[in-house]
N, C-alpha and C positions, 0 to 999 in steps of 0.2 A: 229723329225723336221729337215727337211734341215737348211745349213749352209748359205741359200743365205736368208731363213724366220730368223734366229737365228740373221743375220746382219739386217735386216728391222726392228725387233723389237728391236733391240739394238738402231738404226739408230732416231725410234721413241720416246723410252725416253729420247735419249741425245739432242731430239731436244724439248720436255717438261721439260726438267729440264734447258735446256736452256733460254726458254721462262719464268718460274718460278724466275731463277736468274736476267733475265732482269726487272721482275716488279718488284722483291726486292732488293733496291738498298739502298746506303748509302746516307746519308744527313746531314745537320748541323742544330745544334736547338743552340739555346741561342738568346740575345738582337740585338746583331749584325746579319744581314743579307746579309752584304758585301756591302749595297747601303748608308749607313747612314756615318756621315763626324766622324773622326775617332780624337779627342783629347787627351793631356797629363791630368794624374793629379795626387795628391800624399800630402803627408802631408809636406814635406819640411824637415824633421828629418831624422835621422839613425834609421829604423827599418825596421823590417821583416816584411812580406805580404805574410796576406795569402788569396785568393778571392776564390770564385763558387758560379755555378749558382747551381737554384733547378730544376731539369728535373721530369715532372710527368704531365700526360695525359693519359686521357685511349687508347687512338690510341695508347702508345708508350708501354703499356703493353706486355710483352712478345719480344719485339724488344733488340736490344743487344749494348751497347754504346761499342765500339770500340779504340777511341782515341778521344784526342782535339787538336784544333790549338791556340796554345799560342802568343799572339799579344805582340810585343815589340817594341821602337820607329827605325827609321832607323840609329839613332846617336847614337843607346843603347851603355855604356860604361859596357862593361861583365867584368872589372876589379873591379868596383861597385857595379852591380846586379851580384850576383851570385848563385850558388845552387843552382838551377831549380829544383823544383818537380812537377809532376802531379798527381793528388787521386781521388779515389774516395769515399766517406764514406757515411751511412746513417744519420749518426748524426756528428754534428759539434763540436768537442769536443777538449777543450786549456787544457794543461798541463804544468806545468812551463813555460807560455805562449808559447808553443809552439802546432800549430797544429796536433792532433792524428785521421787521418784517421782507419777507422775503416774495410774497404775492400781492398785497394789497394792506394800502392803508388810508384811513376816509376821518377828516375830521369831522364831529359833531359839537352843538353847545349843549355844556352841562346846565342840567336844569332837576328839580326836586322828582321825586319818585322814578320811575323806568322810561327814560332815552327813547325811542326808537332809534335807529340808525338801519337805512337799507344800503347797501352797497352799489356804487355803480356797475361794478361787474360781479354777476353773480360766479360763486366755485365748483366743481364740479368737485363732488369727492371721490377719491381713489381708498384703493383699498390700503395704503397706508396710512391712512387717517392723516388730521391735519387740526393745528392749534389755532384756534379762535378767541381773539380777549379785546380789552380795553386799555387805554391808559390816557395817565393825566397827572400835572405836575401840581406841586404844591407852593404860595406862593408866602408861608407863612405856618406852623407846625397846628395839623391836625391832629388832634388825638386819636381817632377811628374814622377814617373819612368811606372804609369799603363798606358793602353793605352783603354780609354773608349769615350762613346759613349754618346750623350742627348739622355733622353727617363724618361715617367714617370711611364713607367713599373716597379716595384718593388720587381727586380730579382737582385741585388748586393751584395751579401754575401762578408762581409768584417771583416777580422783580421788585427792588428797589433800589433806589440810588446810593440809601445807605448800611441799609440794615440786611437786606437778601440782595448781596449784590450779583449772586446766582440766579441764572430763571431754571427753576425746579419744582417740581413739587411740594408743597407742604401740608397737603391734605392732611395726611397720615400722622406726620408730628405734631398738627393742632389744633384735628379734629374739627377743622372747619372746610367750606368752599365757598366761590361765590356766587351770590344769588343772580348771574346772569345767564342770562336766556340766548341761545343760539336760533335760529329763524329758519326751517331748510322745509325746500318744494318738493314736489315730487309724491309725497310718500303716501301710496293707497289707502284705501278702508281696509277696516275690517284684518289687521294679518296681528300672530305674536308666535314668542318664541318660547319654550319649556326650558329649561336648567333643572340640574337635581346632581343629587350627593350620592354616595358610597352608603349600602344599605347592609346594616351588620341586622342575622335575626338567628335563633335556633332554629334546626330543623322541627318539623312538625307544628310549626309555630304561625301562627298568622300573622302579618306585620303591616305597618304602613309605609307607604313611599311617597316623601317630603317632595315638592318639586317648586319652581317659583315661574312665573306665569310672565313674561314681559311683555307689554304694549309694543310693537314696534309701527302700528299702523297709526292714521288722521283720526279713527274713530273710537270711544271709549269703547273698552273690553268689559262686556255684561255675563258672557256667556263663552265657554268652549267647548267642543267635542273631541276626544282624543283618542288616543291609539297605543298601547305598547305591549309588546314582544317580551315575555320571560318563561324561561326553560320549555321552547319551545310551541309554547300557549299565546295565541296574539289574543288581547281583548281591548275592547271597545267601552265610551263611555261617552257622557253628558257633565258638566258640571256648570252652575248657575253660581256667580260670584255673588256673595253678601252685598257687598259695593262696585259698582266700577270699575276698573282703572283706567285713569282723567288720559287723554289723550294727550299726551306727553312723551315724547320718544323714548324710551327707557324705562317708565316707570313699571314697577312689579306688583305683584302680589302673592303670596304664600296658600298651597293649598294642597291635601292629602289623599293620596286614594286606598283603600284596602285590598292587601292583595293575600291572595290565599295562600296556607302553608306549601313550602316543599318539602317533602319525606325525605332526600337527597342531600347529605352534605355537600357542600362543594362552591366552590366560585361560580355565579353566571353573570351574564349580560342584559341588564334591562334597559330596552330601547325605547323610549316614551316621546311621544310626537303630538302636538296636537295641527287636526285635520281640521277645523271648523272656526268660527273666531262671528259668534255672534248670528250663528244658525250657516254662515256663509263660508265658501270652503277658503281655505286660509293658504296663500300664495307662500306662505314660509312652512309649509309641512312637511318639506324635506328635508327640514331642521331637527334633525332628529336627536336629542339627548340619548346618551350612554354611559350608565354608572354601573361600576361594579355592585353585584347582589352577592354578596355573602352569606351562604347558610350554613350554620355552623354548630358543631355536635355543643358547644360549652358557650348560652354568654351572658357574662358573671353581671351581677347586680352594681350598677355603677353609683358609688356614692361622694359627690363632688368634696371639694376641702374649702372651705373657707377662713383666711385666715384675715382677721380683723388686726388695725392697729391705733392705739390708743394712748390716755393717759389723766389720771384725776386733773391735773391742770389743765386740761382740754375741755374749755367750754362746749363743743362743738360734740365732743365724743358720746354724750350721753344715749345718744339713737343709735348708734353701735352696741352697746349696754342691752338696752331695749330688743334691740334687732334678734340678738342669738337669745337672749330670753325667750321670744318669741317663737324661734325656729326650732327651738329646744324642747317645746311646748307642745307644736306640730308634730316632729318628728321622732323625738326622742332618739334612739340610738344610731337610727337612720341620716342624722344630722351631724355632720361630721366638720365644725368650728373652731375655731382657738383665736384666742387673743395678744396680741403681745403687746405688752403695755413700755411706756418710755416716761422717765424723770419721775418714777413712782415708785414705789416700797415695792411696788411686783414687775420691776424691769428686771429682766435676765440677761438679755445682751441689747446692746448698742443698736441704734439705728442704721449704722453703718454696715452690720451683719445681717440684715434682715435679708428672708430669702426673694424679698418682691423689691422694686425700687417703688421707696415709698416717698411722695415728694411733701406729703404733708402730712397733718393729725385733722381731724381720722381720715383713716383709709382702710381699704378692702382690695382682697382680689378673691378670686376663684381658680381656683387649680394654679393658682402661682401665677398666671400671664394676664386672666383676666380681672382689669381694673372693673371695680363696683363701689356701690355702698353697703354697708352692712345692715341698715333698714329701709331705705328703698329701693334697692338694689338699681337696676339700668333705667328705670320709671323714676327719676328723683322728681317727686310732684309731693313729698310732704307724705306718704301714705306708705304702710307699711308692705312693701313690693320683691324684699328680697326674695319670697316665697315662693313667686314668678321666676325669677330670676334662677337662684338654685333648682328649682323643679327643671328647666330650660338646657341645663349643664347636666341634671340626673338623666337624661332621657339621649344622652350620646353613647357612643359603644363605650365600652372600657376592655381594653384586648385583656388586661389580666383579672383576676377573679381574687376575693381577698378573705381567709380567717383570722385570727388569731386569739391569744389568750396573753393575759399579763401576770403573774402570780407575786406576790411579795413575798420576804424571805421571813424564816421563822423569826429573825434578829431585825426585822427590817429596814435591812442597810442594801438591799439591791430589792430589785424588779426583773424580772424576768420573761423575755416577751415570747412565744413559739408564733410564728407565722407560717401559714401556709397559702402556698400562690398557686393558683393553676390559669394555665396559659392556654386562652381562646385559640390564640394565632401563636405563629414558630415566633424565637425569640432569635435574633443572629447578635454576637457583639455586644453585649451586655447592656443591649438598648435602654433593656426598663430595669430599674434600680430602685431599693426601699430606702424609706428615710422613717424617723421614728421622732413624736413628738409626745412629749410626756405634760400633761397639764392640770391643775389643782383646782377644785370647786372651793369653795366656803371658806374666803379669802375675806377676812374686814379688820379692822384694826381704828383708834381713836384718838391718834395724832392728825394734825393738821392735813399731814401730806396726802390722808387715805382721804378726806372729806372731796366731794365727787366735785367742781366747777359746773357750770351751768347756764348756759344762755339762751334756754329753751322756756324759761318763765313767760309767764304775757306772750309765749307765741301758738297760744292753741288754735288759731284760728290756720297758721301755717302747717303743723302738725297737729292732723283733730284728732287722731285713731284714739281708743279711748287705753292703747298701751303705752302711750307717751304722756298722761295725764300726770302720773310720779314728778315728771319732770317740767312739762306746761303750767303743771297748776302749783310747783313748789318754790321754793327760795335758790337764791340764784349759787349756791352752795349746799349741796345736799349730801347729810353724815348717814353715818348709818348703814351704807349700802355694803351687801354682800356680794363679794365677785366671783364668779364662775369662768371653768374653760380658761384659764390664765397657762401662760406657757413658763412650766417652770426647768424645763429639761427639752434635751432634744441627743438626735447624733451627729450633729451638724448643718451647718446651713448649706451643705451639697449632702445629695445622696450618698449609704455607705455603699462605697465600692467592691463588687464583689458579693454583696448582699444574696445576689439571684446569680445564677450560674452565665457563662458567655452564653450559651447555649441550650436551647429547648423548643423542642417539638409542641406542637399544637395538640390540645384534651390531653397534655403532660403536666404536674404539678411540679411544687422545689419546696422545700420546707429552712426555714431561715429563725435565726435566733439574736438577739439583741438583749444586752443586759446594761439596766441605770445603775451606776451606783449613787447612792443615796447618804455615804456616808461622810458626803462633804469634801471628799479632796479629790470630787472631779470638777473640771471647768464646764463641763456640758450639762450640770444639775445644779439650780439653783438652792440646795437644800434648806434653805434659811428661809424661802419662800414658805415653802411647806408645810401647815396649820395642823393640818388633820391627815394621814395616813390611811383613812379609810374615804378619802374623797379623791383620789388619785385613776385619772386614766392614762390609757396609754391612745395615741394615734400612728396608724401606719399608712404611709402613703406611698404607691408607687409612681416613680418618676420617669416622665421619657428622658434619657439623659444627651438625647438631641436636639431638642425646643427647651426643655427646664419645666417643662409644664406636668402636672397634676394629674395622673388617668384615673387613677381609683383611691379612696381610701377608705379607712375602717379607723372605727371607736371603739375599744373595750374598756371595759370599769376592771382594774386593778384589783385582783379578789388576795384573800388568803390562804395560803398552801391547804389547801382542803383536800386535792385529790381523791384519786376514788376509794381508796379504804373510807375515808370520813364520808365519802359520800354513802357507799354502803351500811359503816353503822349507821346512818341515819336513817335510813330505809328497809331496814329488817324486812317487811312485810311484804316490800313492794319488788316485783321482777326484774331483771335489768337485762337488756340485748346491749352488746357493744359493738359499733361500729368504726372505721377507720375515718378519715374526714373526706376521701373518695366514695366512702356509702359501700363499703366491702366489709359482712357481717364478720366478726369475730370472736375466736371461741373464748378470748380471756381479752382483757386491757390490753393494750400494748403500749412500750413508754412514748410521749410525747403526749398529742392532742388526741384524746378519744371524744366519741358521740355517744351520750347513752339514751336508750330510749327506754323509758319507763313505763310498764305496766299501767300504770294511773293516766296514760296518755299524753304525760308530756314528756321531753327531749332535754337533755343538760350537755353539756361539754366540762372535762373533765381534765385533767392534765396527771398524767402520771410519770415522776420522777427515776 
């Protein structure tokens, strides 16, 4: 071979091996991705710390972790944190409380902002994944010496010598991780991976399929092409992201596609893959997401529960106040809220009963589990967000479907509630269970104890929306106020048992009944609360009585025994069809919940005794 072919083909691998080192390139994996707000925190004592994350992915199989970037405050005092280490080990393992790496461990000097540290020996990773951290001792009690990040991801591996003398987890319990960065080669352009949920929709119904998009490649994600399989239909598509996502191992983004009705009840398989990652074919398109597609003859109108907790002595509570004004406003009957107040003229029971764990004043949850605010809902930036938030929780399945009526008695000293449920999916074991919550509007009074507290004066520039104004721009004690949605009654802080049958078939109803009495000598009605009897609703909530969580509920306004004779004399002129609450015509009323539909074009509910 000539010298001048011996440099061409030389000339040609070094420009493949070129092009090889360019699509495998280094990256950063952990909680932190460089865009999220970057906090102090720490136990407030003299001890040692020791953090990591857990790195493990099949994309990251066979790739190689390198170094990390260790996050320190910019005021760090290094005559305090001291002895920097870096490790890596497969298992987390204290000995005379002190961390024992079991593959590697590398000192560095602590210094202000992000460490580097590269490892002498780089790691290969296996498919059991493997924990990467820091640690460094204190020579003197820092208050927050770690530098972390919000996020409910549940990657915060934490030691201390005195306070977490466990290395475990504590993502999850507090909602924080740490803002350091893992270092690993290897990993190509241009690849990512799909995820997606369980899709509840009617038949004949067009629906959308939720999916979340991961980076797992060296290069930001601009663009994908994808692919998925349902009832036996594969289709194809293009989507162009709004934004990016920053080339960060792990990071996501959230994106929808339309998929057409099926005529077909029944369970299928939507397989969604995407094939392309930036016009280029995507090395992880064998990654194929599989969520159950539900199409389903019944699915019922989901109306989330918010239940608010409060008290006039709570400076802080008045944006709760605000909040369901607000939402009340919006949605009207479709808003389904309650308050329960503490150390106030409209407390009904104890803190200690409350059905959420509520650790302070105010608080909020949504369907019983999820923690919020009641005016900014998961956005707390000062602006009115719960609207987000609830719309967010309305837009999940609700397996069961919800009516009802409330009627008061002619003496009124009960209420009387008829519910009817109908059930999307089979019911086995008396999973889903009602609970009934009774609660009073037009609540004010002109002793001290009703006058509202306030520390919302002088802060309109934190809260500008112009429905916090009452309270931005008033006196730091504000009278006068009337309270809604107050909980003055209930059936208990557990669902009643028994309420719904063990048993029921799917596009099957149950019809269920609850009675308040109101005549003071039950502990489950506050009657004393009670103002006005014609401001009285009722709430019914169905319960999973496996999690404790919230799947549907319903608001009715508390009517007067009017039934359908009263409804008739009132209507001489006008025609009336009667229906069942399944939508089966009938020749006469029948007792319980009727539908009437009126000639004049509108529709009433009726109750007959």
């Amino acid at each position: 071979m000539k010298i001048s072919k011996i440099l061409s083909v030389m000339t040609v691998v070094v420009a493949i091996l070129s092009s090889t080192d360019a699509l495998a390139q280094t990256v950063t994996y952990g909680p932190y991705s460089g865009s999220e707000n970057i906090d102090s925190w720490g136990t407030n004592k003299k001890e040692n710390y020791d953090v990591a994350v857990f790195v493990k992915d099949a994309a990251l199989v066979g790739k190689t972790i390198t170094g990390v970037r260790i996050p320190f405050a910019s005021n760090v005092d290094t005559t305090l944190v001291t002895d920097g280490r870096a490790f890596i080990t497969k298992a987390l393992t204290i000995k005379s409380s002190k961390n024992v790496p079991d593959v590697t461990s590398q000192s560095f000097k602590i210094a202000p902002g992000f460490v580097e540290v590269t490892f002498d020996t780089p790691y290969t990773i296996t498919s059991d994944g493997v924990y990467v951290g820091y640690s460094f001792d204190l020579t003197s009690s820092v208050a927050a010496p770690l530098q972390v990040i919000s996020t409910s991801e549940d990657n915060f591996y934490l030691h201390t010598s005195r306070t977490y003398r466990k290395f475990m987890s504590k993502g999850a319990a507090l909602g924080i991780a740490s803002a350091m960065q893992v270092e690993i080669s290897g990993i190509p352009a241009d690849q990512a991976v799909a995820s997606g949920s369980e899709v509840y929709v009617q038949y004949n119904t067009p629906a959308s399929y939720a999916y979340t998009i991961k980076n797992v490649g060296s290069t930001p994600v601009s663009s994908i092409d994808y692919s998925y399989e349902l009832a036996g239909t594969t289709t194809t598509g293009h989507y162009d992201l709004p934004e990016a996502i920053p080339a960060h191992f792990g990071k996501t983004a959230n994106a929808t596609i339309d998929v057409p009705a099926i005529a077909e009840p029944g369970e299928y398989t939507m397989k969604f893959a995407i094939t392309k990652v930036n016009g280029k074919d995507n090395a992880q398109a064998s990654t194929t997401s599989e969520d159950v597609y539900h199409v389903l003859l019944l699915n019922p109108k989901n109306r989330p529960l918010l239940e608010e907790y409060t008290g006039t002595w709570c400076g802080w509570c008045p944006r709760g106040f605000v909040g369901l004004e607000h939402m009340n406003e919006l949605l009207g009957d479709d808003f389904v809220g309650v308050s329960y107040h503490n150390g106030d003229p409209m407390e009904f029971v104890p803190a200690s009963d409350y059905p959420s764990d509520v650790p302070g004043f105010p608080a909020a949850y949504i369907n019983r589990t999820h923690a919020t605010d009641a005016y900014c809902g998961d956005n707390y930036d000062g602006h009115f967000n719960i609207d987000d938030t609830y719309a967010e929780y309305a837009t999940k399945f609700a397996p069961v479907g919800l009516e009802a009526t409330a009627v008061l008695s002619s003496d009124e000293q009960k209420i009387d509630v008829s519910t009817n449920t109908q059930f999307a999916v089979s019911q086995s074991n008396g999973r889903y269970q009602l609970t009934y919550i009774l609660t009073a509007d037009g609540l004010s009074g002109t002793s001290s104890d009703w006058i509202q507290h306030n520390y919302y004066n002088s802060r309109a520039s934190s809260y500008p929306d112009d429905d916090m104004k009452q309270f931005t721009q008033g006196a730091s004690e504000v009278s006068g106020l009337v309270y809604n949605f107050v909980v003055v009654g209930w059936s208990g802080k557990d669902p009643v048992s028994g309420s719904l049958p063990e048993t029921v078939a799917a596009n099957a109803s149950a019809q269920s009944s609850y009675t308040f009495d109101l005549s003071g000598s039950s502990s489950l009605v506050g009657s004393s609360i009670i103002q006005d009897k014609s401001k009285l609703h009722v709430v019914v909530a169905v319960i999973d009585t496996t999690t404790g969580e919230a799947v549907n509920a319903l608001k009715v306004k508390v009517t007067s025994p009017t039934g359908i004779r009263n409804v008739e004399s009132q209507m001489k002129n006008i025609n009336m069809e009667y229906y069942s609450i399944d939508g089966k015509r009938l020749a006469h009323p029948m007792k319980g919940l009727n539908i009437v539909k009126l000639s004049n074009g509108k529709t009433i509910k009726a109750v007959v005794r």
